[in-house]
C-alpha positions as CSV (number, residue, x, y, z in Angstrom):
1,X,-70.4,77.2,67.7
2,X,-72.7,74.6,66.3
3,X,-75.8,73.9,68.4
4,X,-75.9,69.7,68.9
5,X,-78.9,67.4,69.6
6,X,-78.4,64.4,71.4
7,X,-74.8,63.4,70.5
8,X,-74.8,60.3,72.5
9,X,-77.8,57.7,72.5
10,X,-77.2,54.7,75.0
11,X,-78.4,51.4,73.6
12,X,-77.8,47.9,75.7
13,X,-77.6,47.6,79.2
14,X,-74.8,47.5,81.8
15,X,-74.3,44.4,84.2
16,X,-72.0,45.6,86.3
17,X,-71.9,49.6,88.4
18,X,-69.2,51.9,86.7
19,X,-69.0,53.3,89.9
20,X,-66.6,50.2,90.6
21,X,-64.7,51.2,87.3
22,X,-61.9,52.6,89.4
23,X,-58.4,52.7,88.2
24,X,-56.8,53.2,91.5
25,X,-54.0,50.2,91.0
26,X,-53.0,51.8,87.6
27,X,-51.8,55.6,88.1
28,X,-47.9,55.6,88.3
29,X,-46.3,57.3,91.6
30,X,-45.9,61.2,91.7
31,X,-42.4,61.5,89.8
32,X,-39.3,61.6,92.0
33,X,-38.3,65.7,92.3
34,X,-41.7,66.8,91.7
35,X,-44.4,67.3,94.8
36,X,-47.3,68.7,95.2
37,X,-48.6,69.4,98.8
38,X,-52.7,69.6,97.8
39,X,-52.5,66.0,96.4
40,X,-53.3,67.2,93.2
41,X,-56.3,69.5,94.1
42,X,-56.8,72.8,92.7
43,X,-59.0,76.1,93.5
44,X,-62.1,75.7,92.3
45,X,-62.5,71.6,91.9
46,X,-64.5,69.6,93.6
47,X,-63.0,66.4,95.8
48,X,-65.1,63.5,95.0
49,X,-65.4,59.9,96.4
50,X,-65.1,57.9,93.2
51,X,-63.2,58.1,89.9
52,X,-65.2,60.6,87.6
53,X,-64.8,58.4,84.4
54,X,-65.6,59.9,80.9
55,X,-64.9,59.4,77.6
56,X,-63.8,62.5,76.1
57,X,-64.6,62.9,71.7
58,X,-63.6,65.6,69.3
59,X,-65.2,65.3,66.3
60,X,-63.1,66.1,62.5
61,X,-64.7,69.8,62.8
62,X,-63.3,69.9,66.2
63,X,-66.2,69.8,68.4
64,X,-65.5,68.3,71.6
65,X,-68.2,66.7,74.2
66,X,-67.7,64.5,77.0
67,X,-69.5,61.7,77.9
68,X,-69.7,60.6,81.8
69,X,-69.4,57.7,82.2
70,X,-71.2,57.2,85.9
71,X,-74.0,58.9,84.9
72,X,-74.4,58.8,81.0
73,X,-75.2,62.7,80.3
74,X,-73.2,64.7,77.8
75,X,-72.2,67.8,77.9
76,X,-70.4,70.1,74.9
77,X,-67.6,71.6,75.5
78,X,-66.7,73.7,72.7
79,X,-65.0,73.5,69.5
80,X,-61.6,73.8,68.4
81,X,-59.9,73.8,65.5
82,X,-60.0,70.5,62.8
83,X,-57.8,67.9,64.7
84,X,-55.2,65.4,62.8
85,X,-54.0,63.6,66.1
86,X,-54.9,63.6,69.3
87,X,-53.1,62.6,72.6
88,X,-53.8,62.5,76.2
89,X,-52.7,62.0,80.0
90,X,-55.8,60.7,81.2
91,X,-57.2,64.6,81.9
92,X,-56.0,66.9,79.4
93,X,-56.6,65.7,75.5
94,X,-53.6,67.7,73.1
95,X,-54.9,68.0,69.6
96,X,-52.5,68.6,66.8
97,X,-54.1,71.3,63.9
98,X,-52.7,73.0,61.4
99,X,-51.5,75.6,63.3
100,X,-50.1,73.6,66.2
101,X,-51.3,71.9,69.5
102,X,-54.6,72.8,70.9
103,X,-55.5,71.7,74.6
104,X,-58.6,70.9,75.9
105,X,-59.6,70.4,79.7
106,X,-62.0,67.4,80.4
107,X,-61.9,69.0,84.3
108,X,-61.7,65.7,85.7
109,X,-58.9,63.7,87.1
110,X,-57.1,61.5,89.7
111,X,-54.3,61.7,92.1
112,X,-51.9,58.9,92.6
113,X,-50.6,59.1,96.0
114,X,-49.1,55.4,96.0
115,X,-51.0,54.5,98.6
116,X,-54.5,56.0,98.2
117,X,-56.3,58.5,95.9
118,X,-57.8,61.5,95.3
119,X,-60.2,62.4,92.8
120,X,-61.3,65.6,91.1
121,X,-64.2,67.2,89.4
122,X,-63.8,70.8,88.0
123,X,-65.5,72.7,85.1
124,X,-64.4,71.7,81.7
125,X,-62.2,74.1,79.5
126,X,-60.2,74.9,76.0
127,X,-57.3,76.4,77.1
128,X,-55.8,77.6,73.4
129,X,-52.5,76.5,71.8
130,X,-49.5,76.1,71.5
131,X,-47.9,77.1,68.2
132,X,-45.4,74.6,66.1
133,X,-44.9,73.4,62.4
134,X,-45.4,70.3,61.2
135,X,-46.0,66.9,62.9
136,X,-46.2,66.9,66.6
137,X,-45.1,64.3,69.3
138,X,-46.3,64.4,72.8
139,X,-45.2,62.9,75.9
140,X,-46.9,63.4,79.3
141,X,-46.2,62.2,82.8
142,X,-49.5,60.4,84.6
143,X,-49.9,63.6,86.8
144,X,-51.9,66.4,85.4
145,X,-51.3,69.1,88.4
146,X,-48.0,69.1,88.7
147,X,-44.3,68.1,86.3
148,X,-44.3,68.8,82.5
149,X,-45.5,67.8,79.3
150,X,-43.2,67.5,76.1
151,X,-44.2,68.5,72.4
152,X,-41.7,68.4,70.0
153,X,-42.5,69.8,66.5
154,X,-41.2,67.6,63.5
155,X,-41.2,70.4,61.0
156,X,-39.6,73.5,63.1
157,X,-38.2,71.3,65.4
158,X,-39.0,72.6,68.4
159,X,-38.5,71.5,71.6
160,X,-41.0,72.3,74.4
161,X,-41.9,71.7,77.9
162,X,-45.3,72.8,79.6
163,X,-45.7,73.3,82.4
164,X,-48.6,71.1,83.5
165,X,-49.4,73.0,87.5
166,X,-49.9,75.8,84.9
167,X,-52.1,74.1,82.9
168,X,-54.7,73.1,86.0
169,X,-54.7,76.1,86.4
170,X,-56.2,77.3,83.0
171,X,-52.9,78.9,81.9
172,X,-50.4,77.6,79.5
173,X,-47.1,78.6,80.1
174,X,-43.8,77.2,78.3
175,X,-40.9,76.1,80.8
176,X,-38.5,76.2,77.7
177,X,-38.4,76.0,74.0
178,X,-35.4,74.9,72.3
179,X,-34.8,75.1,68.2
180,X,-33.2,72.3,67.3
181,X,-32.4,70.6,63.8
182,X,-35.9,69.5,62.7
183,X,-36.5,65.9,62.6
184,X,-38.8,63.4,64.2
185,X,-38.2,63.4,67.9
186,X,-39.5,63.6,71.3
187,X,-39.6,65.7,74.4
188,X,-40.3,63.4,77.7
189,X,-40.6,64.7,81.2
190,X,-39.2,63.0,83.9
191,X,-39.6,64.4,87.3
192,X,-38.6,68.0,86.9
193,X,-36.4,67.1,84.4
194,X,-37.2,66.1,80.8
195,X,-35.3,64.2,78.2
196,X,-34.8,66.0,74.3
197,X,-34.0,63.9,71.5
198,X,-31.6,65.3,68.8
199,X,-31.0,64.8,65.2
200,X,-30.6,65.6,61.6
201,X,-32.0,64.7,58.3
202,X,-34.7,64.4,59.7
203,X,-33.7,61.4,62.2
204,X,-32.9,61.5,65.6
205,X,-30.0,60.1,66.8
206,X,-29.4,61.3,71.0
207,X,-31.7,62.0,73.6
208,X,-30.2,65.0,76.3
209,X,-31.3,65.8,80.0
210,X,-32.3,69.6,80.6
211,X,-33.8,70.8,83.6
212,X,-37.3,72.2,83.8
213,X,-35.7,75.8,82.6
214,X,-34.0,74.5,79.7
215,X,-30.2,74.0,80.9
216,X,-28.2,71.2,79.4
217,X,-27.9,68.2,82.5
218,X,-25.0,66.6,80.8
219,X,-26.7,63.3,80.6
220,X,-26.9,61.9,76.9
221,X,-28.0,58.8,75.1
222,X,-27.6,57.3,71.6
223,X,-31.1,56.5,70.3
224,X,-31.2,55.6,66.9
225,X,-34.5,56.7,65.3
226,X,-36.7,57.7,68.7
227,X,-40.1,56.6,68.3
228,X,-42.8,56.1,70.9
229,X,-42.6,57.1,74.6
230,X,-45.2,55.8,77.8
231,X,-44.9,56.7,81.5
232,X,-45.2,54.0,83.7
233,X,-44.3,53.3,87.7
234,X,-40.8,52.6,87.1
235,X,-40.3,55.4,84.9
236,X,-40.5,56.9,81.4
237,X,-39.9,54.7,78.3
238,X,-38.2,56.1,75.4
239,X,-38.3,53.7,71.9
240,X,-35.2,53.3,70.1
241,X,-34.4,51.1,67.1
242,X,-31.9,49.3,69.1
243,X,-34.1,49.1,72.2
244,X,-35.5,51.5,75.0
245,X,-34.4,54.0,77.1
246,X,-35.3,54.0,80.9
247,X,-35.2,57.0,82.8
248,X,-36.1,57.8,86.5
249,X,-35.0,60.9,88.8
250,X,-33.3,59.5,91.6
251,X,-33.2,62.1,94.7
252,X,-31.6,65.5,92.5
253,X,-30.1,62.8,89.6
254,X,-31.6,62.4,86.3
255,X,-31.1,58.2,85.4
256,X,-30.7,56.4,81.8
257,X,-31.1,52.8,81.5
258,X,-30.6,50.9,78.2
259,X,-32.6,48.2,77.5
260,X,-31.6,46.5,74.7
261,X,-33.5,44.3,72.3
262,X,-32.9,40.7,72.3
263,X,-29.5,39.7,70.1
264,X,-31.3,37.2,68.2
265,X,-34.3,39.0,67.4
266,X,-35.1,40.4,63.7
267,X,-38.3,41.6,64.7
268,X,-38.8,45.3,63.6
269,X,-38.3,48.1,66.8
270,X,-42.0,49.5,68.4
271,X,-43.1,52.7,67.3
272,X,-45.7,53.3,70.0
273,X,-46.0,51.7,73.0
274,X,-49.8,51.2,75.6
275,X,-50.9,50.0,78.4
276,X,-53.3,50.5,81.5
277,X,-52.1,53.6,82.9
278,X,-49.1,53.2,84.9
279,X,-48.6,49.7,85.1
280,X,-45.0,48.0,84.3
281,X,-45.6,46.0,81.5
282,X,-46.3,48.0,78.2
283,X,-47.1,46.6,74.5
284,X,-46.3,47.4,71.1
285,X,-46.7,46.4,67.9
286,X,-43.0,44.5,66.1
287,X,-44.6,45.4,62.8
288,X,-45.9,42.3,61.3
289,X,-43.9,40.4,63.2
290,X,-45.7,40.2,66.9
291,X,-46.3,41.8,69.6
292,X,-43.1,43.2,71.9
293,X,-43.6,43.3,75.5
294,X,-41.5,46.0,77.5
295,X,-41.5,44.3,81.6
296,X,-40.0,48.2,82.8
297,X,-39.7,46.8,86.5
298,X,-37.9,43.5,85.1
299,X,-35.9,45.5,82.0
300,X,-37.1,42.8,79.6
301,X,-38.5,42.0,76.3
302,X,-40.8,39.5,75.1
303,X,-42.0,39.0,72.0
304,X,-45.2,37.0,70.9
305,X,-46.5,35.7,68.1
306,X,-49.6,37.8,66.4
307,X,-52.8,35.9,66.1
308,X,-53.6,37.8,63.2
309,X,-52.6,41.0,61.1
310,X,-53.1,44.0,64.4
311,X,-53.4,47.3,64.0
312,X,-53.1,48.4,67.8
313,X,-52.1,46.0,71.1
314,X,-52.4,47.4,74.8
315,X,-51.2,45.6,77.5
316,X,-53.7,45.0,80.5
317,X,-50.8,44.1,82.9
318,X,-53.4,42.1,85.3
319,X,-52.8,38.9,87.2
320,X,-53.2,36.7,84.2
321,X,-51.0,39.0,82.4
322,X,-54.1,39.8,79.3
323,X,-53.4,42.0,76.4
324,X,-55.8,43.4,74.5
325,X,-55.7,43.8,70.6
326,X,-57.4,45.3,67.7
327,X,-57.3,43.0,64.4
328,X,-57.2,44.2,61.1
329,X,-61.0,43.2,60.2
330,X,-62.1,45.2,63.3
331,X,-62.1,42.4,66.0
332,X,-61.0,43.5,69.7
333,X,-59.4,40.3,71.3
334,X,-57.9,39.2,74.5
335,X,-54.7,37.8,74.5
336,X,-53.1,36.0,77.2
337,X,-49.8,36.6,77.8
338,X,-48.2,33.6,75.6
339,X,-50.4,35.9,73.0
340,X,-53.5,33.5,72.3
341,X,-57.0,34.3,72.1
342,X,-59.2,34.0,74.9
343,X,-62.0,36.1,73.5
344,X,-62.9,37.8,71.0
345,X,-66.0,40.5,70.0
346,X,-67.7,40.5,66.5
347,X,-65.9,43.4,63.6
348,X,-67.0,46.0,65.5
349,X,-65.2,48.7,63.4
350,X,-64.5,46.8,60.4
351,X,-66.0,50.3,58.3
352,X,-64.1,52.9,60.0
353,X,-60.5,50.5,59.2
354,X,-62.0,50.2,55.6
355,X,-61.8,53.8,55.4
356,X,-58.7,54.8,57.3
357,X,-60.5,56.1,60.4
358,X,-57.9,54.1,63.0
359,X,-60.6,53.6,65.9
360,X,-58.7,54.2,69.6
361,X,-59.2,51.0,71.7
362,X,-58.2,52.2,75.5
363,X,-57.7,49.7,78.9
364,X,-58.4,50.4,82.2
365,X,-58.8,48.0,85.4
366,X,-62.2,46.8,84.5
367,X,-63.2,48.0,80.9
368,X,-62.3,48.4,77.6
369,X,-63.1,51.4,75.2
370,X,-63.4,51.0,71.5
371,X,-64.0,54.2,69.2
372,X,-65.8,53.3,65.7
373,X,-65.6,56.7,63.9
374,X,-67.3,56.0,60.7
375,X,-70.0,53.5,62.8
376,X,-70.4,56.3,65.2
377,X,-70.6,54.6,68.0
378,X,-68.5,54.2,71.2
379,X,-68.1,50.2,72.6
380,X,-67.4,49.3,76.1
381,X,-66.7,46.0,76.7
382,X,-65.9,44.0,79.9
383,X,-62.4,42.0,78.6
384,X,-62.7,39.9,81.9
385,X,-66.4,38.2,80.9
386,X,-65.4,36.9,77.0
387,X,-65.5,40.3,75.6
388,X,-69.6,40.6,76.5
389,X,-70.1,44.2,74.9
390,X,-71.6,46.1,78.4
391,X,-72.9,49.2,77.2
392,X,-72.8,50.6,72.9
393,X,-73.4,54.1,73.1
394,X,-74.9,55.8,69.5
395,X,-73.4,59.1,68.6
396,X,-74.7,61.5,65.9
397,X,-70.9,62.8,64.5
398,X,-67.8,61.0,64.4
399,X,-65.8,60.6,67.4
400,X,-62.6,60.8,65.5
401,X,-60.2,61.3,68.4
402,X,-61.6,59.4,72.0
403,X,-59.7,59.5,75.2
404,X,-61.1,58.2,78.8
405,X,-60.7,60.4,81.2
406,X,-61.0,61.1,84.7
407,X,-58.2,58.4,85.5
């Protein structure tokens, strides 16, 4: 394990408490056929009063430190094998290696109970791996004590659920693992059911219902080319070429809705999809072409016109309906939602895009997080006051992959 020296320096100052940083309008409902009578507490954590928010790094020799947010110490973690791609649920961070998936525990988290929240503090962990070939794709609910998380391995093609009480627990335990023709899918979980795309050549062509032990539901789906997949209140968004896919678990039922593109559109399909955790409205990128917004309570698309060439949109879902984007030259801007800028920063991370290090730009309810790998920094900036920068915190290795969590 390497030794570190004050990985985080905190320059600038910070107008406004984090402690009212809470995301408690954003965390989707506990998933219909899924419960979980300690409202997501486990043995061992800590209840707490207020969101424990932290930005959690791993570095490209796979050291990972968090950085809390309330208070501004650090603390290391461990280390983990070299990452290639990194995704999270707002607690656990998955990191794809050579040899698979690798999961880390940031030990802090929320609990959405629709009409309050609970929120958590336990120690930090690397709970190991799970094994796989060749490009994973992840998919997680919004609840990280209870339901499942999909990975579905491009190159073996693999289909697996976790099972995510397991994993607060420290244990990682596969609810099923189907072989499948390998191509470039996705698992999603839905309540305690989760949806598996299938395909060949490569390209996946159906998504198909299985219940949390790996039996067939009889639900299936044409999806053209699946890409991209978000969890929000309604329910979980799968990306087709043609559209999305909108599924829900009503009482014992597994649901699909299809939400079709526009008919007049030529605008190329999402391949990813963000957004403030939970909320309806989710954003992705229409290639060149503009920005498509999914509205998952109103099944509608809307697409708006790019300011300038993006490499990453989020959608902020707020009152006045902001997005937030990441330009090509390194500039975050707000958008409003007819998709013009309000605000803008300076090229923040115009060096790390110069040298293929794709920065992760992340929204909650009152902030914005901007990773600058080869700047080494870490940007927070309050999108509501013109982009001010609040707080630029210095880092002494490259925070390759970034998450905020605690949320």
């Amino acid at each position: 394990m390497r030794s570190r020296i004050a990985l985080f320096a905190l320059t600038g100052t910070l107008a406004v408490s984090l402690a009212a940083c809470s995301t408690t309008s954003t965390a989707p409902a506990a998933p219909s056929g899924s419960a979980d009578d300690g409202h997501g507490a486990i043995t061992g954590a800590e209840e707490v009063a207020e969101p424990q928010l932290g930005l959690t790094a791993i570095d490209p020799q796979g050291l990972v430190t968090h950085l809390d947010l309330l208070n501004e110490s650090v603390a290391d973690i461990g280390e983990i094998s070299a990452p290639t791609a990194m995704t999270t649920d707002g607690r656990y961070l998955f990191a794809q290696t050579d040899e698979g998936i690798e999961i880390v525990d940031s030990g802090v988290w929320t609990w959405d109970h629709v009409d309050h929240f609970h929120y958590y503090r336990a120690a930090p962990a690397l709970l190991g791996s799970v094994a796989g070939e060749g490009d994973a794709m992840i998919a997680t609910t919004n609840l990280s004590t209870t339901g499942g998380t999909g990975i579905s391995f491009a190159g073996s093609g693999d289909a697996v659920l976790l099972d995510t009480q397991a994993l607060s627990k420290g244990e990682i335990t596969e609810l099923f693992r189907i072989e499948r023709e390998p191509h470039a899918g996705l698992v999603v979980p839905v309540g305690s059911f989760a949806l598996v795309s299938e395909g060949s050549d490569g390209i996946g062509s159906t998504v198909v219902g299985y219940t949390a032990d790996g039996k067939a539901t009889g639900t299936e789906e044409p999806c053209a080319a699946p890409a991209g997949t978000i969890t929000t209140r309604v329910g979980a968004v799968i990306g087709c070429a043609d559209g999305a896919l909108l599924a829900h678990v009503d009482g014992d039922e597994l649901h699909l809705e299809r939400i079709p593109y526009p008919a007049s559109t030529t605008a190329p399909p999402a391949q990813s999809f963000d957004n403030r955790e939970g909320r309806p409205t989710v954003a992705g990128l229409a290639g060149s072409e503009g920005i498509w917004l999914l509205n998952t309570r109103e099944r509608s698309w809307t697409l708006l016109p790019s300011p300038t060439p993006l490499v990453h949109v989020t959608a902020v879902d707020d009152e006045d309906g902001h997005l937030l984007a990441l330009a090509q030259d390194g500039r975050v801007l707000v958008l409003d939602e007819t998709g013009a800028v309000i605000a803008e920063t300076a090229p923040l991370v115009a060096d790390s895009l110069a040298a293929g290090n794709t920065p992760t730009l992340i929204a909650d309810q009152h902030r914005a997080y901007l990773s600058a790998p080869a700047e080494r920094r870490l940007y927070e900036i309050d999108y509501a006051d013109a982009a001010r920068i609040a707080r630029t915190f210095v880092t002494t290795t490259e925070p390759a992959f970034v998450a905020e969590t605690g949320r």
